[in-house]
N, C-alpha and C positions, 0 to 999 in steps of 0.2 A: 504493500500500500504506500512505503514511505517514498519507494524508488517509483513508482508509477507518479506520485503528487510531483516529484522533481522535475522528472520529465514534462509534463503539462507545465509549470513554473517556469521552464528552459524553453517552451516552445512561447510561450506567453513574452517572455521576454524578448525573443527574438522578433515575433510579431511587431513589440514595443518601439524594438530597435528599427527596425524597417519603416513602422508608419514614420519614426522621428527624422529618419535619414530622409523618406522621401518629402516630409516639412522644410525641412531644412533645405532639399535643393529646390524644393519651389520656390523659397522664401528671397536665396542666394538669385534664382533665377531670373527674380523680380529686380532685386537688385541689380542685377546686369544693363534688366532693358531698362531700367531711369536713367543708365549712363551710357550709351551705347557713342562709340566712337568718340568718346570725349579726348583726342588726345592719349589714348590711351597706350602704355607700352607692350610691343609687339608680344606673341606666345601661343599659347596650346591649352585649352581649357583640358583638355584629358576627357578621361570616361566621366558617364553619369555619378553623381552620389560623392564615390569617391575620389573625383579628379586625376591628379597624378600623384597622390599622396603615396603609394607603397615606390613610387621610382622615386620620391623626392627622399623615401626613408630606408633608400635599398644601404647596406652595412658599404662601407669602402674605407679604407688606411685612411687614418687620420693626418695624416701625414701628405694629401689630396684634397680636390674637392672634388671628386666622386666623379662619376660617366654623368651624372643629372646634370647636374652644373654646369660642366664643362661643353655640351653638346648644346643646351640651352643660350649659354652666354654665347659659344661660338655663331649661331642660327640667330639669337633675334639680342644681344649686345648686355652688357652687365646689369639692367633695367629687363624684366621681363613681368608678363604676368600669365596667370596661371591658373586651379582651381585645386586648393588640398587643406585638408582636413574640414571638409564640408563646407570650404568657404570661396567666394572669388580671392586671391591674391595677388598681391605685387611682392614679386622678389627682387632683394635687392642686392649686387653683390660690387655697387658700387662703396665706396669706402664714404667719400664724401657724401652721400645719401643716408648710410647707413649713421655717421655722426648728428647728421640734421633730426634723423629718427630718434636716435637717443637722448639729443638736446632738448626735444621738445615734447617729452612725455606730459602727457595733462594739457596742452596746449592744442594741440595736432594730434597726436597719438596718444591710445593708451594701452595697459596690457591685456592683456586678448588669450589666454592658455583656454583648450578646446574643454566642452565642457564636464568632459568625461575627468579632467585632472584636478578638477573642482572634488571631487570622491575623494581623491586621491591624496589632495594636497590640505584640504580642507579650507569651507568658504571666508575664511577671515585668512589665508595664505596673504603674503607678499607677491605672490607671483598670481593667483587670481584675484584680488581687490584693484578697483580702482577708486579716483577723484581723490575727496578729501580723507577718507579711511586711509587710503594706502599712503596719504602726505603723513598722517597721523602714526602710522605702523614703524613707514620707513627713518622716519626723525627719532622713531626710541631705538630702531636698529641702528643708526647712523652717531647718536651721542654714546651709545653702547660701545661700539667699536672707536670712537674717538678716545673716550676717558679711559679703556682699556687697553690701549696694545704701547703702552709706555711705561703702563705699574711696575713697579717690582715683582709686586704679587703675583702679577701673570707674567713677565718675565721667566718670573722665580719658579713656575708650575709647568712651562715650556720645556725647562731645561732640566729640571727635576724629572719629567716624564721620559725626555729624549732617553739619558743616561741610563736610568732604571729598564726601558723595553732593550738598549744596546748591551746592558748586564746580561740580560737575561737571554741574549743569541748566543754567549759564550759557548755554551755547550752543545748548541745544534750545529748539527751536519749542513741540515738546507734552513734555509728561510723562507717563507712566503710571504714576500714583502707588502703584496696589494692587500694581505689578509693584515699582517701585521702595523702596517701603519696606517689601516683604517680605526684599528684597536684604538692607536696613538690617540688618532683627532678624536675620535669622542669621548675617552678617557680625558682629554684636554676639553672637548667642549662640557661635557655634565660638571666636572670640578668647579670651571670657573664660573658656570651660569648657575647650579646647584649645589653646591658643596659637596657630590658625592665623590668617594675617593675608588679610585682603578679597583680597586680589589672587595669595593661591595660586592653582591652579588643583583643588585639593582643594577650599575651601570653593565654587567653582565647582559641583563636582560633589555639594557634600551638598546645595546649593540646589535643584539639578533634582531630583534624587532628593526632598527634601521637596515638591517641585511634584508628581511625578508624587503619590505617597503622599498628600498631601492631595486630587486628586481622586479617589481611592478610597474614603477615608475618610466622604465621605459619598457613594457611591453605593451601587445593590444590588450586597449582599455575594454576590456567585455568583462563584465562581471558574471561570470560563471561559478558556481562554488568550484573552486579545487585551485582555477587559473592563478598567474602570478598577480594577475590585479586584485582580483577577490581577495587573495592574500595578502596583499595592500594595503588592499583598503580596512582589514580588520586591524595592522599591524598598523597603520595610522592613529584608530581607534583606540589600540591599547597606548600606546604613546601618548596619545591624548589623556587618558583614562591616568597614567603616570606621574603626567607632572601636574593634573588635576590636585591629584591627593596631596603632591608636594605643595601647590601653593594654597590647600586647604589646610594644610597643618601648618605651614607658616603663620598665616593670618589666625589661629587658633591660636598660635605661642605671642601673636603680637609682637612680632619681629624680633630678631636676634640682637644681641650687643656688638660692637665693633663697624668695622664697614661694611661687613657682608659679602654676598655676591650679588650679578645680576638681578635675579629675582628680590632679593630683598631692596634693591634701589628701584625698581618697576612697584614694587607694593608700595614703597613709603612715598613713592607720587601721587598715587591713587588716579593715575590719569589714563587708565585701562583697568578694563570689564575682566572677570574673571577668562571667557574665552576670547576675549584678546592678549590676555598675559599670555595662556597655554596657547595661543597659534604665533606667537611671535618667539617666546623660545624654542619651540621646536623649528621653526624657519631658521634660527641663526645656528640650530643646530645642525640641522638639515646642511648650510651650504659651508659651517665648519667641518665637519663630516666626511662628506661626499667630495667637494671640491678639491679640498685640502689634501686628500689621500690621494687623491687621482693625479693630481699635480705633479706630489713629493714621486709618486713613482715612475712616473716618465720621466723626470731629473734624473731619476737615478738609471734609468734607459739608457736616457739619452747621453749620459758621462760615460757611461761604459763602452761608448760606441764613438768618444769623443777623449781620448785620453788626454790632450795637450792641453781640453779645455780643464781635465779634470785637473792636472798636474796645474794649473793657474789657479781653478777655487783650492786649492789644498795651502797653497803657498799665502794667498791672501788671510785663511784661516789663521795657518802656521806664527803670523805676524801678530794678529789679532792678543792668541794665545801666552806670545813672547813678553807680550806686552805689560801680562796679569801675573799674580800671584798663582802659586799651585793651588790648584784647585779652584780658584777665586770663580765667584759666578760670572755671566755675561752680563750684561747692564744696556741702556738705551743705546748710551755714545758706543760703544762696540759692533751693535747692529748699524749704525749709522757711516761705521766705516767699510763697511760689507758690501761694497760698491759692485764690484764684478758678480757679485755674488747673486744681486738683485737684478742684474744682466741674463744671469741664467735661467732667472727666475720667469724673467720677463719672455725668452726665446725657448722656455719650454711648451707657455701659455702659446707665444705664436705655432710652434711646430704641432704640441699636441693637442691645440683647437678642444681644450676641456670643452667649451659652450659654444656647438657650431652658429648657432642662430637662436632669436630670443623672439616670441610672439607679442606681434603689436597689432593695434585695430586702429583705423583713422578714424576720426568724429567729429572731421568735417571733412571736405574737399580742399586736397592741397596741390596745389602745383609745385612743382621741385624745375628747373629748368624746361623742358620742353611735355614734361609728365605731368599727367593729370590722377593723382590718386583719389578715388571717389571716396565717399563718407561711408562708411560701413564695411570696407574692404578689410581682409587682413592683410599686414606688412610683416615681411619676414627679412630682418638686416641678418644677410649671413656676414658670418667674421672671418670662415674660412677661406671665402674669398679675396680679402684681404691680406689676409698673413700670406698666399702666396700671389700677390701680385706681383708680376715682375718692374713694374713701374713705382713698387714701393719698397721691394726690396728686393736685392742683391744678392744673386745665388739663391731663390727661397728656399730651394728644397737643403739647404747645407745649415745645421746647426751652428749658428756663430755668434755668442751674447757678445760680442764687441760690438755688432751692429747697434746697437743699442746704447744711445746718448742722453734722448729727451723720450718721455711718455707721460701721456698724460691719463690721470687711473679715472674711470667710470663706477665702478664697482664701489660699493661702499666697505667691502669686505676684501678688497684685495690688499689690504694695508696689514690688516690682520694677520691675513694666511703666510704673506712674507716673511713676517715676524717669526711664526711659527715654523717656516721652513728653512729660514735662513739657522735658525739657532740649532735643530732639528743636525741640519746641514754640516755645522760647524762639529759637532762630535763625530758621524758619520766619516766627513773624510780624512777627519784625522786618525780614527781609530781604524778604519775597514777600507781597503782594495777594491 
């Protein structure tokens, strides 16, 4: 009886799914013919429904930008448009385009993630809110990562960790680095945003739970019971349900003595709802986490396949180290002499394209030089097109943080993860080959 209800429930959904999808291309449809020929840049709307979204999401070296891109830009110019993830599109894989998009979120553009990662991410997300919420979200994410990545305190928890996970390779054979320095980042993000320490058995369990949730998060979004989204979306749930409790027993103890962590400076503002605390630390967790690991382990890729550059971070370290007392900790001004270091940092970002492209929606009509992006359109800034432009960089495909003089950071969290990797970084090549 249990497995026949499932089955009708699976077929119900699927029904759901279908009337929604063919809403949605009517809806897109309509939207077409209000703009028809307006200037628009050249393309291929693809098939019904789902446009060209599985060619726009076909897997290829990060280290490219894939047969989609390259066959499109080549055929109709770095400006194209399109039709993927149930919506009309304009892709952009212009560099200067893609700046204007980013500069002018809430004015011209806003974020746009499809709605199935609304489940996923949950609706008070950073990455699904717009307007004034998401000004409201991003400004406590933004003073968070300002008053934090110069403390001692996080300093002192960066290099504390490093040491303690490099102690502990001593005695293995192999490593599994992607496994292990995702341990790191969240072991570093729960500490500093919740006081829990690496060896609860709490921060144990918000790690699986962020494993399961990150392989949902990029598979298809179909909520089936069993799939990785399903699994997702429950392990979101629990996540939520987690730090629920935690910032229910804070507010029960009526805040702690000293300075705290995170959460206790988001409670004593009182300027967030209780599921706006729980969706914004999980957000700053989420992209300490995730981004952070994915980063540090292509560094370490990419040095292995790049000795001269290694044998250069080793020697800037080596100085760094000369400098201090045995043992003595790392401190601000030491990171700040870490120059080539944040070179590396920056041409790992270019080569392995952590964030190919980020989802925006227009809300209004804008012109951009000879283009006309209509109001309701999705915008897609790819970046990977940029990092290998030949007109903006030199040899793209060759690893070379020299290249690298001036940048200007977007990210509000890429200040952070620096920090975290350069320090990370400094034991690393000094202790290990």
């Amino acid at each position: 009886m249990g497995e026949l209800l499932l089955f009708f429930s699976n077929i119900l959904f699927l029904l759901f799914l279908v009337f929604g999808f063919t809403f949605l291309l009517l809806r897109r449809l309509f939207i077409i013919e209000q703009n028809p020929n307006k200037n628009l840049p050249h393309g291929s709307m693809g098939w019904p429904i789902c446009g060209e979204t599985l060619a726009f999401l076909k897997p290829h070296k990060s280290n490219s930008t894939g047969s989609f891109l390259q066959q499109r830009c080549s055929r109709y110019g770095k400006v194209f448009k399109s039709h993927l993830f149930c919506s009309p599109a304009i892709v952009s894989c212009d560099h200067e385009l893609n700046m204007f998009i980013l500069q002018n979120e809430e004015k011209y553009f806003q974020v746009s993630y499809p709605k199935p990662m609304h489940g996923i991410l949950g609706k008070l997300s950073l990455l699904t809110v717009s307007g004034d919420l998401h000004k409201k979200l991003r400004n406590v994410a933004v003073n968070f990562i300002g008053a934090s990545k110069s403390t001692p305190a996080f300093l002192h928890s960066v290099e504390k960790l490093s040491i303690s996970m490099m102690e502990s390779w001593k005695e293995g054979k192999q490593i599994t680095f992607c496994y292990e320095i995702r341990k790191f980042t969240i072991n570093l993000m729960v500490k500093h945003l919740l006081s829990i320490e690496p060896e609860e058995p709490i921060a144990f369990k918000i790690l699986e739970d962020f494993q399961t949730f990150m392989k949902g998060f990029v598979s298809l979004p179909v909520y089936i019971p069993g799939t990785h989204y399903a699994n997702a979306v429950k392990a979101r749930a629990r996540l939520s349900r987690t730090v629920r409790e935690i910032v229910r027993e804070r507010q029960h103890e009526n805040m702690r003595a000293g300075e705290g962590d995170f959460l206790d400076v988001i409670l004593k503002k009182r300027s967030l709802s209780e599921e706006e605390t729980v969706s914004i630390v999980l957000d700053i967790m989420l992209g300490g986490y995730e981004t952070t690991a994915t980063l540090l382990a292509l560094i370490v890729y990419f040095l292995a396949h790049a000795p001269a550059v290694f044998q250069k971070l080793k020697e800037e370290h080596r100085a760094i180290r000369k400098s201090k007392q045995d043992e003595e900790p790392l401190n601000w001004e030491d990171y700040q002499q870490m120059e080539f270091t944040n070179n590396v940092i920056l041409e790992a970002m270019r080569c392995g394209n952590v964030v190919k492209f980020v989802h925006r929606e227009a809300i209004r009509d804008v012109k951009f030089k000879e283009y006309l992006i209509p109001s309701g359109w999705k915008v897609l800034p790819v970046f990977t097109a940029a990092h290998f432009d030949l007109n903006l960089h030199e040899n793209p495909s060759e690893f070379n943080p020299s290249r690298w003089t001036v940048c200007n950071q977007l990210c509000p969290g890429a200040e952070l993860a620096k920090v975290e990797i350069s320090f990370f970084l400094h034991h690393l090549v000094l202790n290990y080959r």
